[in-house]
N, C-alpha and C positions, 0 to 999 in steps of 0.2 A: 570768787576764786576758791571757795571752801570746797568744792566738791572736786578742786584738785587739789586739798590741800595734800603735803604727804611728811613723812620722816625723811629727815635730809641730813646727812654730814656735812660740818662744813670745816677744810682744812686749809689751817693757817698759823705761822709762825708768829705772825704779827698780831698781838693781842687787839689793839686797837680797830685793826681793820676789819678781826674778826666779829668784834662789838658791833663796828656801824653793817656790816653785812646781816650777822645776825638777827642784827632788829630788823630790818626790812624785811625778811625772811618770816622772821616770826610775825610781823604785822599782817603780814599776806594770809595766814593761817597752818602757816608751815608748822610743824614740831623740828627744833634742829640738838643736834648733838655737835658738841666743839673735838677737834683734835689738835694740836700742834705740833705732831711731827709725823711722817712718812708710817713708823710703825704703831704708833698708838690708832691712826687713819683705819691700816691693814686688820688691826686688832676688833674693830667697832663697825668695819663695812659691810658685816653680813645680815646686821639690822635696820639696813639703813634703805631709802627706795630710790633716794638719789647722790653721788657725791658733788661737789663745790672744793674741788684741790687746786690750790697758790703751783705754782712749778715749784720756786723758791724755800725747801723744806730744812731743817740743819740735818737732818740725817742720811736723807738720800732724796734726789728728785723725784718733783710731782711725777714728769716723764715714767720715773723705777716704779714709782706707785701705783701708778693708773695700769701703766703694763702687767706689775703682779694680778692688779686685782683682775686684769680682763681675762687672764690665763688661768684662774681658777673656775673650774666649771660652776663652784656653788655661787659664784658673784660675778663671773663675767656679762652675765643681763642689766647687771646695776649702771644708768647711765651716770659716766664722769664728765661733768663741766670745767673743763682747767683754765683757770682763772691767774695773769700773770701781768705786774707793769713793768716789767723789767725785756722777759723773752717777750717782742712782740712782733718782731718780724716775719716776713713771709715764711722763711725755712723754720722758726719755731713755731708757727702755728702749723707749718705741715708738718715736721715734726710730731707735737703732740699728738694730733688725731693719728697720725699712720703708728700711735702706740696704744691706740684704742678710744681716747676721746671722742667724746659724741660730741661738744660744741667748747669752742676756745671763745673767751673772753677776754679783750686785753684793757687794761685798767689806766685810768678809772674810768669805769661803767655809771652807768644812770641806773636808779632804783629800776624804772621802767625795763630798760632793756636785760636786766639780770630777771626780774619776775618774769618773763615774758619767755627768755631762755628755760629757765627753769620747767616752767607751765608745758613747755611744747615738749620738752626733754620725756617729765612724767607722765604726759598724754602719749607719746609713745609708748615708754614702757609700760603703762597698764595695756596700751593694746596690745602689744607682745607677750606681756603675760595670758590675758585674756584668750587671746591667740594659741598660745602653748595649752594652757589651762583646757580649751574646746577639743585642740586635736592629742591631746590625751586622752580625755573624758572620752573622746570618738573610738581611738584606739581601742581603750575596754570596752566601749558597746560593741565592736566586731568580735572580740575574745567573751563576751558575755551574750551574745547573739548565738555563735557557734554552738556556748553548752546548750545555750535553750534548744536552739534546734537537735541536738545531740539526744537530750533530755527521753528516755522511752517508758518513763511513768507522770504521772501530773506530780504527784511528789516533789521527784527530779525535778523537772519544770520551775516548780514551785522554786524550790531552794536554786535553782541556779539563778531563779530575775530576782530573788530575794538579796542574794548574798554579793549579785551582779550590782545591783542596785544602789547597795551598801558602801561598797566601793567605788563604784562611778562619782556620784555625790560624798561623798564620806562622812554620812548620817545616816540616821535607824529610818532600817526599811519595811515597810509591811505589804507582802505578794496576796489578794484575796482573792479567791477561786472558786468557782463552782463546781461540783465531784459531779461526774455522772451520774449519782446515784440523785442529785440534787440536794446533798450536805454543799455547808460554807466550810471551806477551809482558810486558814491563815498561817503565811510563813512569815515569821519577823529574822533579820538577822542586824548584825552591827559590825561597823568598819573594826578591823582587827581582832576581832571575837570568832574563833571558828564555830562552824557549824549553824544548824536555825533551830527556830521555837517553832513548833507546829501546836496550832490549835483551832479547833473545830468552830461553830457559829449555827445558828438557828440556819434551816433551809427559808431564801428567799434573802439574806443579806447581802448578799454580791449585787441580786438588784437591788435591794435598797441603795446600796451605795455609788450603784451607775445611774439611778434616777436623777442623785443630786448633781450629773453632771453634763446627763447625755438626752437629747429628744428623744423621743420616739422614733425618728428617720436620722438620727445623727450615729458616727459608729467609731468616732473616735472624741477625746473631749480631755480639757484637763483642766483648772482652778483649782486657786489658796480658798482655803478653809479656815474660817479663824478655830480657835484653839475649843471654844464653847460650841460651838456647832457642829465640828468632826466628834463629839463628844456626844456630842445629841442624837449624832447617828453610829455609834459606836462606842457606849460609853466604858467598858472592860480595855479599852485599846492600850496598845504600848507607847503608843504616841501621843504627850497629851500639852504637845504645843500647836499652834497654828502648823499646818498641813498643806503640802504640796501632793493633788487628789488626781490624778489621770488614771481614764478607763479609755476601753477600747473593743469592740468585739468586729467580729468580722464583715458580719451585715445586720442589719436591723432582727431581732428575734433570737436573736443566738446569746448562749450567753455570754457575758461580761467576764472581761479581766481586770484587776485592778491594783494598780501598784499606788504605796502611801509616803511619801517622805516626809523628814520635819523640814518645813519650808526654810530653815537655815540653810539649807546644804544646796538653796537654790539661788545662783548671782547673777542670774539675768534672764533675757529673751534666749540666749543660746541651749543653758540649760534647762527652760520650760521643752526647747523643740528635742533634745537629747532625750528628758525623760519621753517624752512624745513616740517616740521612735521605739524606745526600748518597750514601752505598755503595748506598741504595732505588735511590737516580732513576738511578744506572749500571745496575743491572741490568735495569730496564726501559726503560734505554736500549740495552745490549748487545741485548734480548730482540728489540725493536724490528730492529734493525740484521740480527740474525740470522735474523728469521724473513723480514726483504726478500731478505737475501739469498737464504735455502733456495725464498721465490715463484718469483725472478728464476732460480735455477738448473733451476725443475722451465720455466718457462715459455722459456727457451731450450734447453731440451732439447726440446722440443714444436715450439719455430722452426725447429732445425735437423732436425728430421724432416721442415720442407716442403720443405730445399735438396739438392742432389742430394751423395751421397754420393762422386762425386769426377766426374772427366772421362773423356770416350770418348777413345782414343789415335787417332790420324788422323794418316795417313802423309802426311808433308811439313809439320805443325803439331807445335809443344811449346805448351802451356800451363801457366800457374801460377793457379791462383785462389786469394784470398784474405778471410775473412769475420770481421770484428771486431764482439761490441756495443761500444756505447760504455761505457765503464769505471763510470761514476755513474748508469746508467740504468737505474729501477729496474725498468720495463717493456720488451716486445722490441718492434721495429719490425716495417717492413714491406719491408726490402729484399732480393732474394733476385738470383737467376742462373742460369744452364744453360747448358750448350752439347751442340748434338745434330749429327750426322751429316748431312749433304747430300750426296747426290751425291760432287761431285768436292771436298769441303771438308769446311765445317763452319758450324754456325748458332750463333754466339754469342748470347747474351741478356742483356741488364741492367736490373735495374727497379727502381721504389720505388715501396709503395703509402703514400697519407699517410698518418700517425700513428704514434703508439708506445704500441701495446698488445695485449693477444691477438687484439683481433677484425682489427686490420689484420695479423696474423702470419696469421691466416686467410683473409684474402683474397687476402693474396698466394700462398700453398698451393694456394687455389683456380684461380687465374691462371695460375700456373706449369704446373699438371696441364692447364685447357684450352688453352694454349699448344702444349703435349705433344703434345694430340691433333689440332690443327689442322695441326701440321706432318706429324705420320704420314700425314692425308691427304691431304699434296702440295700442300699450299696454298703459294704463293709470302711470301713476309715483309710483301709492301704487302697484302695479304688476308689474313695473320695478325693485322697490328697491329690490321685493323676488327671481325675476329670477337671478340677477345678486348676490345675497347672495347663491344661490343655484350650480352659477358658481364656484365661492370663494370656497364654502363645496368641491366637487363634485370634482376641479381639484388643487386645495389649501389648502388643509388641515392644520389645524394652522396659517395658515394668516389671520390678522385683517384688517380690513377697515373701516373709517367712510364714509358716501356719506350723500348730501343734495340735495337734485331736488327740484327748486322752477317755478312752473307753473304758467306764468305771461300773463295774457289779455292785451294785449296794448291797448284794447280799453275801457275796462271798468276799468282795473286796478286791479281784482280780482286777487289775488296768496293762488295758492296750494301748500304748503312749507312739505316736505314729507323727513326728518329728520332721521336718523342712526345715532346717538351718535356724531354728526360731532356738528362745532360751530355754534351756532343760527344767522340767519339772522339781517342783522343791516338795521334797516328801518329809510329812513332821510330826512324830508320836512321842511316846514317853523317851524313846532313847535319844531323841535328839533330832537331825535334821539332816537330808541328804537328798544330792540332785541325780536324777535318774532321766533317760532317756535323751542324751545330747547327740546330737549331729543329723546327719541328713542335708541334700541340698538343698537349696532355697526354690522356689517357685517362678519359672517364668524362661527357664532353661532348657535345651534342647531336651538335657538328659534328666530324667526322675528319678532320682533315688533317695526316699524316704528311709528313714533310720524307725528302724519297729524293736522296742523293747516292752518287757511285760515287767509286772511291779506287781506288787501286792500293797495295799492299802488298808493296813488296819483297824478294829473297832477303835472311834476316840482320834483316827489320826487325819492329815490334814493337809492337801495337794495345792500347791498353790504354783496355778498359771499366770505368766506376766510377760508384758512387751519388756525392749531393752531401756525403754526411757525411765523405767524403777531403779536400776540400777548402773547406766550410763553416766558417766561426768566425765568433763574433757581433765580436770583437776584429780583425777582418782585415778590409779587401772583398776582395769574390768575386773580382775580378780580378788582385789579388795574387796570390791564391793559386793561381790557375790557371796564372799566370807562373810560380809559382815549383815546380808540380806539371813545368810545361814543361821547365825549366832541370831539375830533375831527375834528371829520366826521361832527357832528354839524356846527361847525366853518366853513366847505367849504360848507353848502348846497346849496348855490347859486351858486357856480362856474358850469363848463364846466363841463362833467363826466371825460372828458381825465385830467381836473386838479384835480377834486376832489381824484380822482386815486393816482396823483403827490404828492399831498398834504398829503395822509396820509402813503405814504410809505416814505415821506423824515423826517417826523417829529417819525416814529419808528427806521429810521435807520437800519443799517448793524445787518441784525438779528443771531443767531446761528445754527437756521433750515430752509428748503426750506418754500419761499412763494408762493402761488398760491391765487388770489382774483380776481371778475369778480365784477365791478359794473356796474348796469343795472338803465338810468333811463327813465322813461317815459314822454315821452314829449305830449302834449296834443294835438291831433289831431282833433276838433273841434266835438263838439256834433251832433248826427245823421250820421258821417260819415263813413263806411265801410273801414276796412284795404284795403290798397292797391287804392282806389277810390279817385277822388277830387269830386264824386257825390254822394246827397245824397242818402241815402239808401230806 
């Protein structure tokens, strides 16, 4: 009977009776606690796993007692056995239990039949605990399931089965992962403790640690670990007791996920298949994660084969271009750029066609190349922007575009800025910084009307073209951030153009839409000199 024994109340006014109950009790392998009156009982029941209450109390009835206790929510699970030789009639034993008793005894009882009460009473309520305990535990794997799949970095991932983990069991958890890049990552967190510990691990320890649990054809798997062997295969670990080890991948080849408990916080067959479940839903969360990412790498490899593989050098211009997706996007845009040769300059271009997805990475592809071709044949910029609006109509129906071509003299410094609803040029010399060339409609509209202003570009100074995802935030307005793109850009006008470039993508940060920016500046080739010449003209 040890393995039920448990902590028991037992209440009774009568000292003696308590004595001969007690022992029996305690023979059995019980632990017991004595009360002898109704409130000392109420005082002492929330430690207790089972009660043994006389009806017969001096202060108020078993009946008052067993009722208070059953109507508190923190002890109404606690079963009461009322125990009575006085009430023993039919309507006292209905009585009691229709006041919450779980089993009437009427005395005097046989040791036997009071053990045996007892036994069946606590084998109930641990399964009722047990029971509670599972569909709680369950509860939070659906609320810790959710973040995982919610989760849109491994990071995320990472810390939601970590901290989910933590909680579900409520002991230190360790989430192990493999990066795309084939780095080991590790998140530990602890019940009540916000936040996790991240820390890195040699490439190839995720499998190490799925070896010690999974075949080669196996794709889920889980075992205790004693405490020297999780140690031998991890010996820096946060966990340095025996181990609750479950991996999981999706199919044989793929890699591993793996969540680490301290095998404390594991009380049976229910919670081996619990954690079971929750190492499933990472790995087809990682699976998930991993296979966006490997779309997102092949379909930006495909975006960046429409942009052009660097710039033409053009004596009396430096240029820096610069091309970011957005960090969380799990599709490519439509923003692209070029700059080609004129004459005595250079033809800059900046565009965005809407959307974010292959088919607008395609149109813009499209664009860019007829773009190409209408400048080789001499077209000026304000009969470029209509031929390529006339593409858009003609084989894109409902697609928008903005586009900016600015037409830059290297040697006088004169620009033709030829504008389609795109963002106005940022002009930046020693006085400071200012946007030139705004408005014009967009491309792909019945009507064309480009917006043509002329600018001057000084020795030393520095044009910078950009889509709206540089300076776009749903959390900003637009005009803040144009200010503050201003001030800036200000701030480096002196530097190199490859820093000035640096400087203002590091001070906007990880944006939410693709960037695409070309800054162009012109460096002063000496008066009377011809491009391309060290003689004068």
């Amino acid at each position: 009977m040890s393995e039920l024994a448990g902590s028991l109340l037992l209440v009774d006014d009568d000292e003696a009776k308590r004595y001969v109950l007690a022992t029996w009790l305690r023979r059995a392998g019980h632990t017991v606690t004595e009360a002898a009156t109704g409130q000392d009982a109420l005082n002492q029941v929330s430690a207790a796993e089972l009660v043994l209450l006389d009806v017969n109390l001096p202060d108020m009835s078993g009946f008052e007692v067993c009722r208070l206790i059953k109507s508190d929510p923190r002890t109404a699970a606690i079963p009461v056995i009322q125990v009575s030789a006085t009430a023993t009639d039919v309507a006292d034993r209905a009585h009691g239990l229709t006041q919450g008793a779980d089993a009437y005894l009427v005395e005097p009882t046989e040791p036997a039949e009071l053990l045996a009460t007892v036994t069946a009473a606590l084998r109930y309520f641990r399964a009722r605990q047990r029971a509670e305990r599972t569909a709680a535990m369950l509860a939070e794997l659906v609320s810790v399931t959710l973040g995982i799949n919610a989760a849109e970095t491994f990071d995320g991932l990472a810390a939601a089965a970590a901290t989910g983990a933590a909680r579900i069991f409520a002991t230190h958890a360790v989430m192990t992962l493999e990066m795309p890049d084939g780095q080991t990552r590790r998140t530990s967190a602890s019940p009540g403790i916000p936040g996790v510990v991240r820390r890195g691990g040699p490439p190839g320890l995720a499998g190490q640690v799925a070896d010690r649990v999974l075949s080669p054809r196996q794709a889920t798997g889980i075992e205790v670990v004693r405490a020297a062997d999780w140690l031998g295969i991890m010996p820096d670990s946060t966990l340095r007791a025996d181990v609750c080890l479950a991996v999981a991948r999706t199919k044989p080849g793929r890699p591993p996920a793996a969540i680490t408990i301290d095998h404390s916080g594991i009380a049976g067959e229910e919670d081996m298949q619990i954690l079971r479940q929750l190492v499933q839903s990472v790995a087809l969360g990682v699976e998930a994660l991993r296979s966006s990412a490997e779309e997102h790498l092949v379909a930006l490899t495909l975006q960046r084969s429409f942009l052009p593989a660097g710039l033409p050098v053009i004596p009396g211009m430096l240029m820096a271009y610069r091309y970011f997706p957005a960090s969380d996007q799990a599709q490519v845009g439509g923003d692209f750029y070029e700059a080609l040769p004129w004459r005595d300059g250079v033809l800059v271009v900046i565009g965005d066609v809407q959307g974010h997805s292959l088919a607008a990475a395609t149109v813009m592809g499209e664009l860019r190349h007829a773009l190409r071709a209408f400048v080789s044949e001499g077209h000026l910029p304000t009969a470029v922007t209509g031929l390529v609006n006339e593409v858009l109509r003609r084989f894109y129906p409902g697609i928008i575009a903005t586009l900016c071509l600015m037409l830059a003299d290297s040697v006088t410094g004169e620009l033709m800025i030829v504008n389609c609803g795109h963002m106005p040029v940022l002009l930046v010399d020693g006085s400071g910084a200012r946007y030139v060339g705004e408005g014009g409609l967009m491309l792909g509209l019945t009507r064309h009307e480009p917006h043509v202003e002329a600018a001057v570009l000084p020795a030393g100074g520095t044009a910078l073209l950009f889509t709206d995802g540089l300076v776009e935030d749903r959390r900003v307005l637009l005009d803040d951030n144009l200010e503050k793109l201003r001030a800036i850009a200000a701030e480096a006008a002196e530097a190199d153009v490859e820093a000035f470039a640096n400087h203002v993508m590091s001070l906007f940060g990880n944006r939410e839409d693709d960037v695409a920016m070309i800054a162009v500046r012109r460096t002063n080739p000496g008066p009377g000199l011809r491009r391309g010449s060290d003689t004068p003209a």
